[in-house]
Backbone bond lengths (Angstrom), bond angles and torsions (degrees), N, CA, C in turn:
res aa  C-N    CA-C-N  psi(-1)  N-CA   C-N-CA  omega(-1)  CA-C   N-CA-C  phi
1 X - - - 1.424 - - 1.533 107.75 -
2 X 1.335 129.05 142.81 1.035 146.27 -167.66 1.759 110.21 -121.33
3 X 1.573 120.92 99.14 1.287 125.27 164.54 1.238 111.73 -107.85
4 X 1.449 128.23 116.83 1.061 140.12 141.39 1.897 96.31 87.02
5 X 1.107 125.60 -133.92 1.819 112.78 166.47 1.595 113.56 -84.39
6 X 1.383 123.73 -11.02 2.049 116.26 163.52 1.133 91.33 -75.57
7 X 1.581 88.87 159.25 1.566 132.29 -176.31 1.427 92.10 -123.73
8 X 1.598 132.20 122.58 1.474 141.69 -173.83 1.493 76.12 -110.25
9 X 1.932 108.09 122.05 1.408 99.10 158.02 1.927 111.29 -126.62
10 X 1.133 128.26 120.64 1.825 120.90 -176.92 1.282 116.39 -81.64
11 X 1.111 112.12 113.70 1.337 123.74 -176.90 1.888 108.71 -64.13
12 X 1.272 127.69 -158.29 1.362 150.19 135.29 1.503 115.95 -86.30
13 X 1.105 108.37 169.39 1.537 131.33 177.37 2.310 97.34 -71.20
14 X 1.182 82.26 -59.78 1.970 95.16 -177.66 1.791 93.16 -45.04
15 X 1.499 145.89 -30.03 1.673 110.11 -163.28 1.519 83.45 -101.21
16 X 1.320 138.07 23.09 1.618 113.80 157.84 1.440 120.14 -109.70
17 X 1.626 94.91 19.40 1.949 107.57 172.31 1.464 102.41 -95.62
18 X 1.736 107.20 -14.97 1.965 95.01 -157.31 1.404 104.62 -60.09
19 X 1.411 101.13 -176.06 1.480 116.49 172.24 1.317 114.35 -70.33
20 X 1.458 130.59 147.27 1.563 101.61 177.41 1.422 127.80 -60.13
21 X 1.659 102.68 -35.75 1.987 114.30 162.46 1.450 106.83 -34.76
22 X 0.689 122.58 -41.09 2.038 124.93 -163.73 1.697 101.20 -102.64
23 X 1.327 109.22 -47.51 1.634 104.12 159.65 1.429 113.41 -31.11
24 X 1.470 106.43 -96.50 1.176 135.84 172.45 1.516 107.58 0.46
25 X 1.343 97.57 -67.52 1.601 113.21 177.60 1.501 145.44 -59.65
26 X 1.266 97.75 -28.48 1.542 135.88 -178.29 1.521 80.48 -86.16
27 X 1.568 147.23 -44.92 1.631 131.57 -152.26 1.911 90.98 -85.13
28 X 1.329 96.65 -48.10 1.493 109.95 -168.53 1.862 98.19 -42.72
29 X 1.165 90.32 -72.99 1.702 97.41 -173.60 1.188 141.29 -62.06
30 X 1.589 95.48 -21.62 1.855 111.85 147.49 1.650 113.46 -63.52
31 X 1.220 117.33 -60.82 1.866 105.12 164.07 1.230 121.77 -39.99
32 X 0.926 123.38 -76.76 1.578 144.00 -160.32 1.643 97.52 -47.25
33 X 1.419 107.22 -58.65 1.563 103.97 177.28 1.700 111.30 -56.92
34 X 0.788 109.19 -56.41 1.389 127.73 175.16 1.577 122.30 -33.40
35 X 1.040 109.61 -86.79 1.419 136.50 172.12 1.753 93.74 -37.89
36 X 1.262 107.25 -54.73 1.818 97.48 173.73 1.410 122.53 -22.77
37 X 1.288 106.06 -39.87 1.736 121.69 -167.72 2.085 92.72 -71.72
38 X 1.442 104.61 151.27 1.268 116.80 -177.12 1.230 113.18 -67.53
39 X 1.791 100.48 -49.23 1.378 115.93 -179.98 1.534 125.66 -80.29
40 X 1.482 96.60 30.32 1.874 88.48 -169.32 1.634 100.84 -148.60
41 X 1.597 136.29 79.92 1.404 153.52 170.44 1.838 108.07 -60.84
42 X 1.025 124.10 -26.79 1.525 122.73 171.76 1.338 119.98 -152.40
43 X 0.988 124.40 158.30 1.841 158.00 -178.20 0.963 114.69 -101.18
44 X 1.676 119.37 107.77 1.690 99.46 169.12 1.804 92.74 -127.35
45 X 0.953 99.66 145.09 1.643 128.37 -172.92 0.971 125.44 -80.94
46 X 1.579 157.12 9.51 1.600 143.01 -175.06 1.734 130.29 -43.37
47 X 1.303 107.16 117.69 1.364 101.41 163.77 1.679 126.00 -80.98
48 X 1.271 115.08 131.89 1.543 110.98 -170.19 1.635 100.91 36.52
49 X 0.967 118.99 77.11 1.989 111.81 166.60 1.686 118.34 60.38
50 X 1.673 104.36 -8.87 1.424 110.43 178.05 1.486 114.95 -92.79
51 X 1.351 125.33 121.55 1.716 121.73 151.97 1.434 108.13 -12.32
52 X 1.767 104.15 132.48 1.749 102.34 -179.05 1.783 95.55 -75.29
53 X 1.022 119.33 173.05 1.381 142.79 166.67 1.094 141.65 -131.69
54 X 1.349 139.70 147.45 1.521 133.59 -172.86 1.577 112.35 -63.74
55 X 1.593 120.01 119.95 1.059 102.60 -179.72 2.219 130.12 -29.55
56 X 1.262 104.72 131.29 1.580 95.42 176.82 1.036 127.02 55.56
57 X 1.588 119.20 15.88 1.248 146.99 176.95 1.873 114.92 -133.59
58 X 0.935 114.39 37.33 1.762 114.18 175.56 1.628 114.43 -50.97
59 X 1.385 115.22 7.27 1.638 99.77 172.46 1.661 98.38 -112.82
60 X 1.579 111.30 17.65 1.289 119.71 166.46 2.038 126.18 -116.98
61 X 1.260 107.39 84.68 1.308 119.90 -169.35 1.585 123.21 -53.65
62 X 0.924 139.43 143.75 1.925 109.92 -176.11 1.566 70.54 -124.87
63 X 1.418 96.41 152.60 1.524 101.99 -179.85 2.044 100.52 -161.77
64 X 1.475 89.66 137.72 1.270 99.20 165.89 2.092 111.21 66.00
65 X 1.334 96.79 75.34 1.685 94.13 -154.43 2.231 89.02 -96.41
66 X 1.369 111.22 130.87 0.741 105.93 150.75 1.531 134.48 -132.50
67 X 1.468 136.25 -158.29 1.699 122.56 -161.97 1.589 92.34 -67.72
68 X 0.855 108.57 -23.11 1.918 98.94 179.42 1.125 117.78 -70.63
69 X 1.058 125.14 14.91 1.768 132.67 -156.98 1.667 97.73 -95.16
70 X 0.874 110.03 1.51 1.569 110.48 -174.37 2.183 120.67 83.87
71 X 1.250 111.76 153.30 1.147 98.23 152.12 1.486 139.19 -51.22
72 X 1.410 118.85 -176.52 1.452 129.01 173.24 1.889 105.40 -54.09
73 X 1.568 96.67 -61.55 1.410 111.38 178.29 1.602 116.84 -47.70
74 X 1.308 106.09 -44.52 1.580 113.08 -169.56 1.466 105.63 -85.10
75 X 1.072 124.04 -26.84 1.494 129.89 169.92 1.644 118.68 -61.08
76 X 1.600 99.96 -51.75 1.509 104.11 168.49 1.145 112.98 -83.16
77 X 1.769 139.67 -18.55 1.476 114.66 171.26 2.156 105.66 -60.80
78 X 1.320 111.66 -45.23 1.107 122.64 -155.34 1.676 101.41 -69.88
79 X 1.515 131.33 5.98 1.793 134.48 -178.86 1.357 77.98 -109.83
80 X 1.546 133.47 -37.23 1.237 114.66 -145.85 1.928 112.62 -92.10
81 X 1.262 94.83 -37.53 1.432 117.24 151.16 1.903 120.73 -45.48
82 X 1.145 110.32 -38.62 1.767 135.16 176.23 1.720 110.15 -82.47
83 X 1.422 91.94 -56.46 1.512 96.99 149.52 1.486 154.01 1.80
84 X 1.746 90.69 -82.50 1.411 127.70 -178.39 1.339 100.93 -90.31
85 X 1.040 127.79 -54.00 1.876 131.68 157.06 1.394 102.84 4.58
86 X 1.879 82.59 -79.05 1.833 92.18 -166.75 1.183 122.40 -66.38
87 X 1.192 115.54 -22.13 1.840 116.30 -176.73 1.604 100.97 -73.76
88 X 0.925 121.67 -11.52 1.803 129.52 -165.48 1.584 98.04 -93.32
């Protein structure tokens, strides 16, 4: 669904099991394609009707992804970095 310049897209239940590598990647390449379009400045993500979340982290929401969001790489250094945070 398309409001205003976001793109609302609902996932399945299955892309909040992936790996974060394949996560990561799957968010990247949904923007990037996306955001191409004139009419479309952000990404927002729901699984089944739920806010996406940081892998293994659900009190962490990702919301509103746009081309600035970083690469695949920079996306997963920056969970993994968040990561280690929390285990500390």
């Amino acid at each position: 669904m398309l409001i205003n310049d976001i793109l609302y897209i609902d996932m399945s239940w299955q892309f909040s099991y992936l790996v974060p590598e394949k996560f990561f990647a799957c968010l990247s390449s949904l923007v990037k394609t996306y955001t191409t379009l004139s009419e479309i400045n952000f990404v927002n993500i729901t699984v089944e009707g739920q806010q996406l979340t940081l892998p293994s982290m659900p009190e962490h929401p990702i919301m509103l992804l746009s081309e600035y969001s970083g690469s695949i790489s920079e996306m997963l250094n920056r969970y993994n970095d968040f990561a280690s945070l929390k285990e500390s």
